[in-house]
Predicted model as a PDB file, atoms N, CA, C, CB and O in Angstrom, pLDDT in the B-factor column:
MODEL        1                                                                  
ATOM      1  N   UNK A   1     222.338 191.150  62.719  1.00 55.00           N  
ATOM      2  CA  UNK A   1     220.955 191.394  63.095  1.00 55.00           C  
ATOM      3  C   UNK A   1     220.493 190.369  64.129  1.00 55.00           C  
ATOM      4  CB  UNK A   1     220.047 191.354  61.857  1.00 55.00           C  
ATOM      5  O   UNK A   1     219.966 190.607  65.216  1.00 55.00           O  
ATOM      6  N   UNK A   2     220.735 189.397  63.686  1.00 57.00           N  
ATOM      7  CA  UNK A   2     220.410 188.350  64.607  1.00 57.00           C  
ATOM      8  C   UNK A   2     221.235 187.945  65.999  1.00 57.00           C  
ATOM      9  CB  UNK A   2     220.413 187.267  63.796  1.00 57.00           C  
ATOM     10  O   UNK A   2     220.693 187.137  66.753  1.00 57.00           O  
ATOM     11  N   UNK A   3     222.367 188.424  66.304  1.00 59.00           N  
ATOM     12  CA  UNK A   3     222.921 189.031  67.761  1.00 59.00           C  
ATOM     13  C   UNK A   3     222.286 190.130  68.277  1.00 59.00           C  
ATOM     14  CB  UNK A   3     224.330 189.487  67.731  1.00 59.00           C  
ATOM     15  O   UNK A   3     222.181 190.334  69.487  1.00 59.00           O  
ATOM     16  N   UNK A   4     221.742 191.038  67.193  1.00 67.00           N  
ATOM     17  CA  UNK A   4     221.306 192.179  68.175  1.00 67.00           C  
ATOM     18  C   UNK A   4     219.980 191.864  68.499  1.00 67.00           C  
ATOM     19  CB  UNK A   4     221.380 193.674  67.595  1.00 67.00           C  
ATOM     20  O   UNK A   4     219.565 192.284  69.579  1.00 67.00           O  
ATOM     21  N   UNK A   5     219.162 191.151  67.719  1.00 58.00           N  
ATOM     22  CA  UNK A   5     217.637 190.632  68.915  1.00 58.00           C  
ATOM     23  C   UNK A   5     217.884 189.873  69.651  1.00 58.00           C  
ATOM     24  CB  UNK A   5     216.332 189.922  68.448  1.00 58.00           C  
ATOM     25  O   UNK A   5     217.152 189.746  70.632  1.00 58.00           O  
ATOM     26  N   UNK A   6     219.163 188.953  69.457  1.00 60.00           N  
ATOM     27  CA  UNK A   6     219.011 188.423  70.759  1.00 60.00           C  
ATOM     28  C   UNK A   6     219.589 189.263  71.757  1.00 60.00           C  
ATOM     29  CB  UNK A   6     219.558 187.140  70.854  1.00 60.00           C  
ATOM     30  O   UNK A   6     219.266 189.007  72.917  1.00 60.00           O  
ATOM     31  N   UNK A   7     220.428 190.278  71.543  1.00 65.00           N  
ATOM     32  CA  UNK A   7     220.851 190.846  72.656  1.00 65.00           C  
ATOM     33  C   UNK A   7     219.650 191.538  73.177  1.00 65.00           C  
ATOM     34  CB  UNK A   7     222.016 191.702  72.439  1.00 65.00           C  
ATOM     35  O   UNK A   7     219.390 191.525  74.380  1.00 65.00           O  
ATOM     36  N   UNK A   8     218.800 192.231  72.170  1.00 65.00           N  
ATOM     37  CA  UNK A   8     217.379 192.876  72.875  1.00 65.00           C  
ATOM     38  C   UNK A   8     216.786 191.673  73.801  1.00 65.00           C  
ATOM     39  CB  UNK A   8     216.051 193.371  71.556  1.00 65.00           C  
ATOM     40  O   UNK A   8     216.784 191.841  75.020  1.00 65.00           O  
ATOM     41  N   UNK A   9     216.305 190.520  73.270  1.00 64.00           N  
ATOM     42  CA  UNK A   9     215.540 189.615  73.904  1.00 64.00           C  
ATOM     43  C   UNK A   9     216.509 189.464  75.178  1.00 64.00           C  
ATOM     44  CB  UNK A   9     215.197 188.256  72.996  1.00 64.00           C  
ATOM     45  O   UNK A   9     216.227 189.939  76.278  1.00 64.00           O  
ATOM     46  N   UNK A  10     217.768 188.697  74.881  1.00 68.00           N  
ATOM     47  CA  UNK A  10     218.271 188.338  76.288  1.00 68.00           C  
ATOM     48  C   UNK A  10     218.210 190.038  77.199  1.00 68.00           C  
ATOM     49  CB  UNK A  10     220.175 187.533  76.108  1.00 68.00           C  
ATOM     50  O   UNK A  10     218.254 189.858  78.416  1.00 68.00           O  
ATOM     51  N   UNK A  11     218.166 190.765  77.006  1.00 68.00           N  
ATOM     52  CA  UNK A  11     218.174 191.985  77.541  1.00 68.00           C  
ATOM     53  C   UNK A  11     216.882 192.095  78.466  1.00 68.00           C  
ATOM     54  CB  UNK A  11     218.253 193.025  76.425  1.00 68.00           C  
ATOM     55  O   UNK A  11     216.824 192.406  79.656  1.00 68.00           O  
ATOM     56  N   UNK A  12     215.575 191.655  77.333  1.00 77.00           N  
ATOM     57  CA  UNK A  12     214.301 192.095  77.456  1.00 77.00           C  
ATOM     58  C   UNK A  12     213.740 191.433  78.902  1.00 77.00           C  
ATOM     59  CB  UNK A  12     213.462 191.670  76.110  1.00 77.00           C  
ATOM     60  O   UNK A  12     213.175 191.966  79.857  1.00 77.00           O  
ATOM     61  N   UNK A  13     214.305 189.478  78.540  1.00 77.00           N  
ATOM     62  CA  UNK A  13     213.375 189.162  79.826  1.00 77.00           C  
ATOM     63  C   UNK A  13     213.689 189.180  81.154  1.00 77.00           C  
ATOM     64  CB  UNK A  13     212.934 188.017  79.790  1.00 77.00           C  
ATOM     65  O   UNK A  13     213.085 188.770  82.145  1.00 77.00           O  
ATOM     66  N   UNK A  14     214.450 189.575  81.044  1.00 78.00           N  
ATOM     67  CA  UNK A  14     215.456 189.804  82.984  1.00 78.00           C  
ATOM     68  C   UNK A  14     214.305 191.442  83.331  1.00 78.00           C  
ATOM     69  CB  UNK A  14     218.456 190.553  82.783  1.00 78.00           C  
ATOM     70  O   UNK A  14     213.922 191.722  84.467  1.00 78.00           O  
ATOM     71  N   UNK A  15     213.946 192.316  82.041  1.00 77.00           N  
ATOM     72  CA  UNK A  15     213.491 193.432  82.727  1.00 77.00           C  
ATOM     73  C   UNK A  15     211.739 193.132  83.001  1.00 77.00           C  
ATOM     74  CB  UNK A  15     213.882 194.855  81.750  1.00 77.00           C  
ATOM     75  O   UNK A  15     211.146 193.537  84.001  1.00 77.00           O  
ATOM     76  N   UNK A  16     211.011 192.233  81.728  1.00 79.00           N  
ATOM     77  CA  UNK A  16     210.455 191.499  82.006  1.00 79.00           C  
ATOM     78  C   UNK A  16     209.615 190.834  82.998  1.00 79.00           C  
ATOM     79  CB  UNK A  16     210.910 191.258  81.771  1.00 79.00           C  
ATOM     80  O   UNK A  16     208.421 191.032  83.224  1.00 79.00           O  
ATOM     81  N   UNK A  17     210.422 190.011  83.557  1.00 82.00           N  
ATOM     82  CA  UNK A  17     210.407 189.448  84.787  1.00 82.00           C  
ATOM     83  C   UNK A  17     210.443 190.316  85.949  1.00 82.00           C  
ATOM     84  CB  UNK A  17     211.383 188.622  84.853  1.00 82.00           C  
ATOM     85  O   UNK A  17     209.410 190.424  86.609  1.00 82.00           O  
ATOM     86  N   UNK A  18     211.340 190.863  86.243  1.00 87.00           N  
ATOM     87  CA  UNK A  18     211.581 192.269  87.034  1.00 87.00           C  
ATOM     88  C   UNK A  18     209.932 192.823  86.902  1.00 87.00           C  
ATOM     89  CB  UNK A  18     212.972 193.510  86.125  1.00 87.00           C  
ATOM     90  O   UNK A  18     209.143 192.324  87.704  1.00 87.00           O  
ATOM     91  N   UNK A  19     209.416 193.811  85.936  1.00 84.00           N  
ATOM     92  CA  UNK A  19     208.565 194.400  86.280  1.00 84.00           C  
ATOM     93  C   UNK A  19     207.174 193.450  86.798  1.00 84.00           C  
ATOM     94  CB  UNK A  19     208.467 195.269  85.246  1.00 84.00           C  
ATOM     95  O   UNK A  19     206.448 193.946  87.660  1.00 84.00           O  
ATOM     96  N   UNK A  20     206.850 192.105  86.248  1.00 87.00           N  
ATOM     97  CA  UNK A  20     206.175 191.421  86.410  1.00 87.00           C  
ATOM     98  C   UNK A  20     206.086 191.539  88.276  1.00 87.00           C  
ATOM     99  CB  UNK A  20     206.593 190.242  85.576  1.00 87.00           C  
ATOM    100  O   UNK A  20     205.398 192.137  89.103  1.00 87.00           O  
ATOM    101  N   UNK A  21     207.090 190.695  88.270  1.00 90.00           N  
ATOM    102  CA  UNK A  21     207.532 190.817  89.754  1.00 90.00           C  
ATOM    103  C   UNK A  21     207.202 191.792  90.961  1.00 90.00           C  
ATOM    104  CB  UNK A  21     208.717 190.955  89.670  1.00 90.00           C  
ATOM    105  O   UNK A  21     206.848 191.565  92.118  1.00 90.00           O  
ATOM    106  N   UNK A  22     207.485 193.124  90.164  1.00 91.00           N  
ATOM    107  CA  UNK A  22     207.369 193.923  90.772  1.00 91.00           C  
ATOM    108  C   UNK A  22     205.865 194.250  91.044  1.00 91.00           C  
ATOM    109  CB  UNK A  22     208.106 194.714  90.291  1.00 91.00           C  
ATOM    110  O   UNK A  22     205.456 194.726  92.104  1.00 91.00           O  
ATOM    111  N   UNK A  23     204.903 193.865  89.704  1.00 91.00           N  
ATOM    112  CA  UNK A  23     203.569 194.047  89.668  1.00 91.00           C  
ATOM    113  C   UNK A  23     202.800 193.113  90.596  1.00 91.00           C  
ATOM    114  CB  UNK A  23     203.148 193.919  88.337  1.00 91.00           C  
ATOM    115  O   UNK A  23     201.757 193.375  91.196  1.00 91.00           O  
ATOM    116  N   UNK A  24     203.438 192.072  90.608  1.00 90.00           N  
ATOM    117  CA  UNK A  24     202.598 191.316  91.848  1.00 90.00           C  
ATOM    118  C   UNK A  24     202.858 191.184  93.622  1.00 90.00           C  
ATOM    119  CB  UNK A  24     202.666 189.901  91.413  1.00 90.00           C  
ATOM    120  O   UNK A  24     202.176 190.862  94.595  1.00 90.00           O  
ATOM    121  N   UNK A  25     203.943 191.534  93.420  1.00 92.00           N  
ATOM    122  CA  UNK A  25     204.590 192.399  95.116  1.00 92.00           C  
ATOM    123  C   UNK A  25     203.629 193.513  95.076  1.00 92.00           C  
ATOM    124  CB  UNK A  25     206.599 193.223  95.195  1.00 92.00           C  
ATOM    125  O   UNK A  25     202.769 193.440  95.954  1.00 92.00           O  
ATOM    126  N   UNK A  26     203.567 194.294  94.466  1.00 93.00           N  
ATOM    127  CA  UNK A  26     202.069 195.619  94.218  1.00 93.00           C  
ATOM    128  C   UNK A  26     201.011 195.369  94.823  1.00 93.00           C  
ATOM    129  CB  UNK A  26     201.360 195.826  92.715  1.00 93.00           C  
ATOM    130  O   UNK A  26     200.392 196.058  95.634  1.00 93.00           O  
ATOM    131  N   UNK A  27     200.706 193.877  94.220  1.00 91.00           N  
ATOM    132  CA  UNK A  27     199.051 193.596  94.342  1.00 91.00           C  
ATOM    133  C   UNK A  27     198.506 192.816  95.730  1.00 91.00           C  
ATOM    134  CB  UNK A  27     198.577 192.557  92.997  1.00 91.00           C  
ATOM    135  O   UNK A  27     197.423 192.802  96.315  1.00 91.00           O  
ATOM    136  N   UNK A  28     199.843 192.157  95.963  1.00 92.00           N  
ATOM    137  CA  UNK A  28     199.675 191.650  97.664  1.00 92.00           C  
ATOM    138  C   UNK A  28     200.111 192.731  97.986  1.00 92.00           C  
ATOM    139  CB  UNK A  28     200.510 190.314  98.434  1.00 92.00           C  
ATOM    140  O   UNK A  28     198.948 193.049  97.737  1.00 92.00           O  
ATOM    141  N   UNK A  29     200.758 193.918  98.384  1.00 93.00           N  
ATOM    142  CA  UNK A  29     200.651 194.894  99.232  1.00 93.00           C  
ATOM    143  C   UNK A  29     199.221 195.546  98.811  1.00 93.00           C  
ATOM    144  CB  UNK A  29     201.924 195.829  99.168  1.00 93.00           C  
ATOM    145  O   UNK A  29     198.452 195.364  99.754  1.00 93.00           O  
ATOM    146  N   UNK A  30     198.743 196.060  98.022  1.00 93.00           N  
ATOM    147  CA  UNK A  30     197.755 196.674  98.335  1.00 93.00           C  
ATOM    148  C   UNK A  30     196.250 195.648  98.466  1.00 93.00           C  
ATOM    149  CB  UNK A  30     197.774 197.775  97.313  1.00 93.00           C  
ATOM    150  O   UNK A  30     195.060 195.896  98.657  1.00 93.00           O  
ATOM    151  N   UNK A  31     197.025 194.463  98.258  1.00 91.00           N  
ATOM    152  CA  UNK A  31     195.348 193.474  99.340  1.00 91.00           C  
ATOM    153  C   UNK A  31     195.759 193.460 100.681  1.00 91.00           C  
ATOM    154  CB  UNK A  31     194.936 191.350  98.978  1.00 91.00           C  
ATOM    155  O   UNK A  31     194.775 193.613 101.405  1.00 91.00           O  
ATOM    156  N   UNK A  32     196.947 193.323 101.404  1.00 93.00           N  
ATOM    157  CA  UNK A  32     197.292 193.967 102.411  1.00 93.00           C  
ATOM    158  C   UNK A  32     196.664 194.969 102.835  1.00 93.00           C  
ATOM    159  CB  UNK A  32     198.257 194.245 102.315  1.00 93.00           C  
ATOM    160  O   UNK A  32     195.707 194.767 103.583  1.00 93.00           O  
ATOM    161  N   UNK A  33     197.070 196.449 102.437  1.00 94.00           N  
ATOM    162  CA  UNK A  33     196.554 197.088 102.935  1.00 94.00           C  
ATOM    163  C   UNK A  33     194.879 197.409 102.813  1.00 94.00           C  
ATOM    164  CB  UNK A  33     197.305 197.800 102.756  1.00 94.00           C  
ATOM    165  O   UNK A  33     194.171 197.888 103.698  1.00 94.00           O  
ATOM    166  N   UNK A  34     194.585 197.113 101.833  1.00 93.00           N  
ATOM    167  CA  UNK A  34     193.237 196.903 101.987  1.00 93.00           C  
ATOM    168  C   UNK A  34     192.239 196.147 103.236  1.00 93.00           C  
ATOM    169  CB  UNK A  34     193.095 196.301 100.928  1.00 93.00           C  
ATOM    170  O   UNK A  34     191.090 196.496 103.507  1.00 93.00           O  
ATOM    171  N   UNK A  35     193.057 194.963 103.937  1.00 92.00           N  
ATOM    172  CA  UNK A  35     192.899 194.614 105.023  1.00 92.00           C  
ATOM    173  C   UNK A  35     193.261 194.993 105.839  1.00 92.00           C  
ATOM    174  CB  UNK A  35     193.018 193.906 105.161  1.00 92.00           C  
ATOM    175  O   UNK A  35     192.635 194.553 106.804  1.00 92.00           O  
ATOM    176  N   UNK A  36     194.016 195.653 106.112  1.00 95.00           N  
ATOM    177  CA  UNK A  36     194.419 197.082 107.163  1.00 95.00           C  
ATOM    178  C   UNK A  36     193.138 198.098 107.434  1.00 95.00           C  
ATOM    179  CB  UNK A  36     195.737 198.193 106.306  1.00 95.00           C  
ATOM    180  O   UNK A  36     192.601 198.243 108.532  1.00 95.00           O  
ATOM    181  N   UNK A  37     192.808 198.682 106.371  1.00 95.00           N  
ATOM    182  CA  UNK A  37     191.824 199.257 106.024  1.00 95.00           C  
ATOM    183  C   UNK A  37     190.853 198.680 106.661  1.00 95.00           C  
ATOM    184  CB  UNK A  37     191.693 199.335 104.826  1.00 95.00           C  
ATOM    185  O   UNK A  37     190.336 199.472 107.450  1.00 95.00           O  
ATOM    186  N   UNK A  38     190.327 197.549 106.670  1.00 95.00           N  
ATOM    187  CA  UNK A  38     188.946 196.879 107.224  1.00 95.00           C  
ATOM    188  C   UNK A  38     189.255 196.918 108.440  1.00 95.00           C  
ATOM    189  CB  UNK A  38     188.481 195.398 106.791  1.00 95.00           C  
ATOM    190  O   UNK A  38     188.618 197.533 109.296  1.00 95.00           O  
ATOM    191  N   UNK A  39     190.682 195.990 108.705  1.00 96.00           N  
ATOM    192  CA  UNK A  39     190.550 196.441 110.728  1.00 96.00           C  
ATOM    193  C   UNK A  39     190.392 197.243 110.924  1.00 96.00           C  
ATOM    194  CB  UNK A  39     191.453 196.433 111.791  1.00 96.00           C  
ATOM    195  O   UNK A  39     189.499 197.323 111.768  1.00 96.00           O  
ATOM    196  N   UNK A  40     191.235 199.248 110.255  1.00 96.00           N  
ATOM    197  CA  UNK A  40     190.959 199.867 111.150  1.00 96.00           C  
ATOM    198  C   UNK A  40     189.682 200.657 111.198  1.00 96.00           C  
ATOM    199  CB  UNK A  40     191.887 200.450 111.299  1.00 96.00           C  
ATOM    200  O   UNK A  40     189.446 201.592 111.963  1.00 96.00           O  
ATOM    201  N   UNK A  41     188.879 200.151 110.266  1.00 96.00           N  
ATOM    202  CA  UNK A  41     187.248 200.436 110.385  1.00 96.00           C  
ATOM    203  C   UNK A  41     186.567 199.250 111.110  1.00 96.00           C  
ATOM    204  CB  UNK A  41     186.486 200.598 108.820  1.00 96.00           C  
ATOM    205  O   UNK A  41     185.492 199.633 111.571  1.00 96.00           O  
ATOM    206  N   UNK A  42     186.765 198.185 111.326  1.00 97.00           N  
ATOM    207  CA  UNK A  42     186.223 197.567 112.755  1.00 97.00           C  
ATOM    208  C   UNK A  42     186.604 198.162 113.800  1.00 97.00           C  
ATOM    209  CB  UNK A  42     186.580 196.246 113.052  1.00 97.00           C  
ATOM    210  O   UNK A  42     185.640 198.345 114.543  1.00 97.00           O  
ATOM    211  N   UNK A  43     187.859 198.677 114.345  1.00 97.00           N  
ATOM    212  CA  UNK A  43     188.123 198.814 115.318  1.00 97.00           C  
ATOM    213  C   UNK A  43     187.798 200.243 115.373  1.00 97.00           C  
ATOM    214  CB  UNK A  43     189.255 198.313 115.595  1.00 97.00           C  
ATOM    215  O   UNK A  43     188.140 200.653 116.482  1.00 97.00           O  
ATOM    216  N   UNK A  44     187.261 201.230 114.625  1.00 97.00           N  
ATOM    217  CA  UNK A  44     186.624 202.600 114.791  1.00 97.00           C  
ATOM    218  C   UNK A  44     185.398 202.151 115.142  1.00 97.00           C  
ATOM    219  CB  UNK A  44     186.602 203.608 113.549  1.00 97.00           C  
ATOM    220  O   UNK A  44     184.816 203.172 115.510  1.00 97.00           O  
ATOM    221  N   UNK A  45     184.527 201.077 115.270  1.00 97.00           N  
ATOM    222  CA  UNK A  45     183.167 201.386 115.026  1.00 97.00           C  
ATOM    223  C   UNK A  45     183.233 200.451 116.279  1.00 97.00           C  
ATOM    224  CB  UNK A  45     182.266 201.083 113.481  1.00 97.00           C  
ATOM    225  O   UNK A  45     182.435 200.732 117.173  1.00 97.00           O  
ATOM    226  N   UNK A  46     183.957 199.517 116.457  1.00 97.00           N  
ATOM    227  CA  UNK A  46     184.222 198.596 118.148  1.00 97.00           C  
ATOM    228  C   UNK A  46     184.157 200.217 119.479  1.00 97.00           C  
ATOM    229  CB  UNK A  46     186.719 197.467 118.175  1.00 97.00           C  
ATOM    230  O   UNK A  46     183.341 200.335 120.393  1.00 97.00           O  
ATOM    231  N   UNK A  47     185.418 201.328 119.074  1.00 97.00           N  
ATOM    232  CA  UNK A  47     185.474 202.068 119.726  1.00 97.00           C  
ATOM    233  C   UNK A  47     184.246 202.816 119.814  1.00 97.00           C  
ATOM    234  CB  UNK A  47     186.415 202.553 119.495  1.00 97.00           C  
ATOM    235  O   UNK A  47     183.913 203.071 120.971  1.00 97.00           O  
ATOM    236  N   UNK A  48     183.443 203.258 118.857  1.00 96.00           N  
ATOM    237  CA  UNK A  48     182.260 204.063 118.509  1.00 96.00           C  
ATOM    238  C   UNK A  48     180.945 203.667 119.589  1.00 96.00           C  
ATOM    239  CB  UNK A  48     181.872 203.723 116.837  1.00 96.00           C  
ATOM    240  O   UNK A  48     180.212 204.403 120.249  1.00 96.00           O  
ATOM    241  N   UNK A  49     181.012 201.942 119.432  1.00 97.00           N  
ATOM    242  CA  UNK A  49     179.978 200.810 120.175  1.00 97.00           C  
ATOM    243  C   UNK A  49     180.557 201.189 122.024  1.00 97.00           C  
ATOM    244  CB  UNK A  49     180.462 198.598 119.443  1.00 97.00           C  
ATOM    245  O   UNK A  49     179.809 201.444 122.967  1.00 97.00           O  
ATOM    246  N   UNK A  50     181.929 201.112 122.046  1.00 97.00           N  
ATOM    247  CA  UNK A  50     182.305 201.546 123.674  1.00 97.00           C  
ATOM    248  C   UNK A  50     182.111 203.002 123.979  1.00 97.00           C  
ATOM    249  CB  UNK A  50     183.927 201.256 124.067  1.00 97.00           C  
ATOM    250  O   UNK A  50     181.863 203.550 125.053  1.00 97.00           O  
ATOM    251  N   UNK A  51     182.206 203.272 123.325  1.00 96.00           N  
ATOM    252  CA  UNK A  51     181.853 205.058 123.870  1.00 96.00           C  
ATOM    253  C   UNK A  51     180.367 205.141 124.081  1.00 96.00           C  
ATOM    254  CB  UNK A  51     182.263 206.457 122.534  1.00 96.00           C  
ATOM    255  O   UNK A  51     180.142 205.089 125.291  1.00 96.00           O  
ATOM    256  N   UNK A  52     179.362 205.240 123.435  1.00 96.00           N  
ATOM    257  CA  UNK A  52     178.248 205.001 123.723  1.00 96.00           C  
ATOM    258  C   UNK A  52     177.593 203.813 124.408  1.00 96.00           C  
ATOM    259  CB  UNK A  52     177.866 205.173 122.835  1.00 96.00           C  
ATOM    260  O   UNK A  52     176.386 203.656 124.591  1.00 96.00           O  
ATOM    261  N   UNK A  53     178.718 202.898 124.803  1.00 97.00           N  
ATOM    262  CA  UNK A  53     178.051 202.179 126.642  1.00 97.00           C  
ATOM    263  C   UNK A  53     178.854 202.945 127.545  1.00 97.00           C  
ATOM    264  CB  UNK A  53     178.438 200.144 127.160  1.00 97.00           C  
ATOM    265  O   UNK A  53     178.379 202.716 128.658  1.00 97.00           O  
ATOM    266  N   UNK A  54     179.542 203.508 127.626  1.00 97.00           N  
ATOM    267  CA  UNK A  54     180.100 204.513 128.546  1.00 97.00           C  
ATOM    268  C   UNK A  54     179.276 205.501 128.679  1.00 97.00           C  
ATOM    269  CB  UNK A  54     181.315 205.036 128.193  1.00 97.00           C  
ATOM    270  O   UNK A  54     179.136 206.193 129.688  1.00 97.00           O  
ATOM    271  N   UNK A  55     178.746 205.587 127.734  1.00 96.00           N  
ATOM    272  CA  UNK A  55     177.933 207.154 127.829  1.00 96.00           C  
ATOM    273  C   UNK A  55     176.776 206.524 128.423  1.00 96.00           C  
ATOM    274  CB  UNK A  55     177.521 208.167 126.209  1.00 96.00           C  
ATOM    275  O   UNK A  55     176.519 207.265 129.371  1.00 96.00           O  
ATOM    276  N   UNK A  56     175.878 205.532 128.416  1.00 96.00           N  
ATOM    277  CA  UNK A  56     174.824 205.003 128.572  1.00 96.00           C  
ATOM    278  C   UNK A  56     175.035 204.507 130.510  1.00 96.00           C  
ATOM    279  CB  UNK A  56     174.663 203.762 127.243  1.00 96.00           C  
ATOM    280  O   UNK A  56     174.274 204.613 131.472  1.00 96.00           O  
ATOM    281  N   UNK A  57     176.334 204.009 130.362  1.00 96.00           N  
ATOM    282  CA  UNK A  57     176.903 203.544 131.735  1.00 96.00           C  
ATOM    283  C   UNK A  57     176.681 205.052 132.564  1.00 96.00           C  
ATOM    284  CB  UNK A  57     178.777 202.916 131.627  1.00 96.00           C  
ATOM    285  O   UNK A  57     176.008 205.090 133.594  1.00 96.00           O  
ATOM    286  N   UNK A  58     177.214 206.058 132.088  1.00 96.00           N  
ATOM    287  CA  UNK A  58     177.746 207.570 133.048  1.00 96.00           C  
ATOM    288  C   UNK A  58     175.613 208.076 133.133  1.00 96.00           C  
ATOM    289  CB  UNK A  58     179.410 209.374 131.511  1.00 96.00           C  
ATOM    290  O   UNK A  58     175.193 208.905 133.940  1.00 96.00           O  
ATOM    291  N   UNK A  59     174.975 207.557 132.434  1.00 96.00           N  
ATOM    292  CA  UNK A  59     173.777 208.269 132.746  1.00 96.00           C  
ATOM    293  C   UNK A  59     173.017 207.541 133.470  1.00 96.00           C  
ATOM    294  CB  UNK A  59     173.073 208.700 131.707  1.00 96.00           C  
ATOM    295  O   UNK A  59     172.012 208.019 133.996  1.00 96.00           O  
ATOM    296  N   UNK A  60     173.436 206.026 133.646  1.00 95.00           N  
ATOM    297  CA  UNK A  60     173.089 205.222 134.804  1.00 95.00           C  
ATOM    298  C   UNK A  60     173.411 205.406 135.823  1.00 95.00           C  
ATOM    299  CB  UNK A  60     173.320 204.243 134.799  1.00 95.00           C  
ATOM    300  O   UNK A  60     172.614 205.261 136.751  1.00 95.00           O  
ATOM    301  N   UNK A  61     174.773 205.815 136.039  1.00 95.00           N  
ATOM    302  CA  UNK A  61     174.849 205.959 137.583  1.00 95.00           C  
ATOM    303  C   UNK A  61     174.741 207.375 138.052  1.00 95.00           C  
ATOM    304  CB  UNK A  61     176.185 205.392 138.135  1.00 95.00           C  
ATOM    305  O   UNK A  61     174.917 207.676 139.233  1.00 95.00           O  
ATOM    306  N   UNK A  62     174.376 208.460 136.881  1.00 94.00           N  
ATOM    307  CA  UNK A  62     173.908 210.033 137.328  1.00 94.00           C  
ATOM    308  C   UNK A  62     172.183 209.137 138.166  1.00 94.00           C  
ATOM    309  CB  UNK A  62     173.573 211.632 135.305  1.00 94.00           C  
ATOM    310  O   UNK A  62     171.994 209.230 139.379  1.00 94.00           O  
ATOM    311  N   UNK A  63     171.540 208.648 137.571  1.00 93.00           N  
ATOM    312  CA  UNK A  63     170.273 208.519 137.742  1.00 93.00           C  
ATOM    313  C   UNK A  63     170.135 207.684 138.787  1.00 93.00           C  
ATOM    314  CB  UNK A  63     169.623 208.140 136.667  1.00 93.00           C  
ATOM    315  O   UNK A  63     169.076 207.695 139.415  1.00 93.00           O  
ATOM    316  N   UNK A  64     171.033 206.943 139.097  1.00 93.00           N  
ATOM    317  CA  UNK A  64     170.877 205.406 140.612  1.00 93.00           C  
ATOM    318  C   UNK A  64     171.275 206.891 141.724  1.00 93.00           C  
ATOM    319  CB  UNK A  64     172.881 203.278 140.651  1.00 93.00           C  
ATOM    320  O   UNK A  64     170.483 207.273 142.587  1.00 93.00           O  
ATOM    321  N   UNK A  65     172.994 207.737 141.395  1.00 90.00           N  
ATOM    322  CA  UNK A  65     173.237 208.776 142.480  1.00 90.00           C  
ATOM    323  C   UNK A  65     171.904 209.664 142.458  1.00 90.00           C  
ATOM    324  CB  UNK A  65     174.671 209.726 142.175  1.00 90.00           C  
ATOM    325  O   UNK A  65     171.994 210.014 143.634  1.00 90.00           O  
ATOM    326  N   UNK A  66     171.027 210.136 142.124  1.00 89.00           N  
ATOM    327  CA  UNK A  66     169.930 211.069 142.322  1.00 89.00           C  
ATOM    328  C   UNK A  66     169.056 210.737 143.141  1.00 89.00           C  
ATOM    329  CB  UNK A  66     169.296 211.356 141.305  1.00 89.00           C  
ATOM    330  O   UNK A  66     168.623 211.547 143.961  1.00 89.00           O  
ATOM    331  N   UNK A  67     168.533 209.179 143.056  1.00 89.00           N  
ATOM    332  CA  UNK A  67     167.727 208.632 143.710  1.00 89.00           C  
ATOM    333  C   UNK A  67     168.206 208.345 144.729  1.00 89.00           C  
ATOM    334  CB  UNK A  67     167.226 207.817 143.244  1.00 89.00           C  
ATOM    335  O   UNK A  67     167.379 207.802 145.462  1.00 89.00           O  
ATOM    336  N   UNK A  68     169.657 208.494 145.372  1.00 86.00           N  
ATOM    337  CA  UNK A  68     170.200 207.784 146.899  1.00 86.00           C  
ATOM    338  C   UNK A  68     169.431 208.903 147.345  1.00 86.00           C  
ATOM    339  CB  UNK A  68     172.104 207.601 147.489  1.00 86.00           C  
ATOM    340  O   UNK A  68     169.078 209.820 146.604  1.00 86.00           O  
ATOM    341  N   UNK A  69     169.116 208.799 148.854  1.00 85.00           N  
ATOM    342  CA  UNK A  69     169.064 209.487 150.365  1.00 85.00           C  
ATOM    343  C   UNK A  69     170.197 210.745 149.836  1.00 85.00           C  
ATOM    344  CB  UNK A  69     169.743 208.216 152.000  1.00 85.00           C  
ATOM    345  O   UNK A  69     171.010 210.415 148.974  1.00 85.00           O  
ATOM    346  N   UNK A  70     170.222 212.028 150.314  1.00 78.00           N  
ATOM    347  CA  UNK A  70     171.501 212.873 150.769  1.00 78.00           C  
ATOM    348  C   UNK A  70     171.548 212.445 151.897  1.00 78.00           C  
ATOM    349  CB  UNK A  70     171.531 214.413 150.760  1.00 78.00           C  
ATOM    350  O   UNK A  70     170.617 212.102 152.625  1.00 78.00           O  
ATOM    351  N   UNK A  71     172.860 212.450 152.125  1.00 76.00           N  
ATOM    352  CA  UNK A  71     173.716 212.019 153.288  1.00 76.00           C  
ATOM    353  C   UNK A  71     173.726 213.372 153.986  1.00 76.00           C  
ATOM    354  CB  UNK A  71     175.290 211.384 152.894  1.00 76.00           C  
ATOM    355  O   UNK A  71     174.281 214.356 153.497  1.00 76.00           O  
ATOM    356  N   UNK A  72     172.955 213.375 155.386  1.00 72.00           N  
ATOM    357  CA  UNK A  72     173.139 214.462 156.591  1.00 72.00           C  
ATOM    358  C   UNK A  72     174.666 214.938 157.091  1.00 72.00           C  
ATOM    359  CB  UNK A  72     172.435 213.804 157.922  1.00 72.00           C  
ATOM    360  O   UNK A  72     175.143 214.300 158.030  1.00 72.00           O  
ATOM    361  N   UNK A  73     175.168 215.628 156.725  1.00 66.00           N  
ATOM    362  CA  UNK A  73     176.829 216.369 156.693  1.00 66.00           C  
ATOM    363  C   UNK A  73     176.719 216.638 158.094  1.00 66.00           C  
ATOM    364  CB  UNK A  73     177.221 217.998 155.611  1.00 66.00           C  
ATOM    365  O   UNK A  73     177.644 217.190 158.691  1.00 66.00           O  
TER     366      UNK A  73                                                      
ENDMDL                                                                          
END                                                                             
């Protein structure tokens, strides 16, 4: 009896350890990606902020070209 718990135990903590292991490789990847996640919602809303000065830019220079002189062809 007492070989076979230890064979369970010596058995047990190698798997143990293993899953432990495995559980905290888990938890830095998904705080990882969780910070993935945040850049690529800064960098949607960075792009969001440039598109609408582009757009703001393209109705500035419709409105400066309206007001030039026409040029006599």
């Amino acid at each position: 009896m007492t070989a076979e718990l230890g064979t369970i135990l010596g058995l047990s903590i190698p798997v143990v350890l293993s899953v432990v292991g495995v559980a905290w490789r888990m938890g830095r990847v998904e705080g990882r990606m969780a910070g993935v996640e945040q850049s690529v919602e800064r960098l949607q809303a960075d792009i969001d902020r440039l598109r609408d000065d582009i757009d703001g830019l393209r109705e500035d220079v419709k409105a400066i070209l309206l007001r030039l002189p026409a040029k006599p062809e």
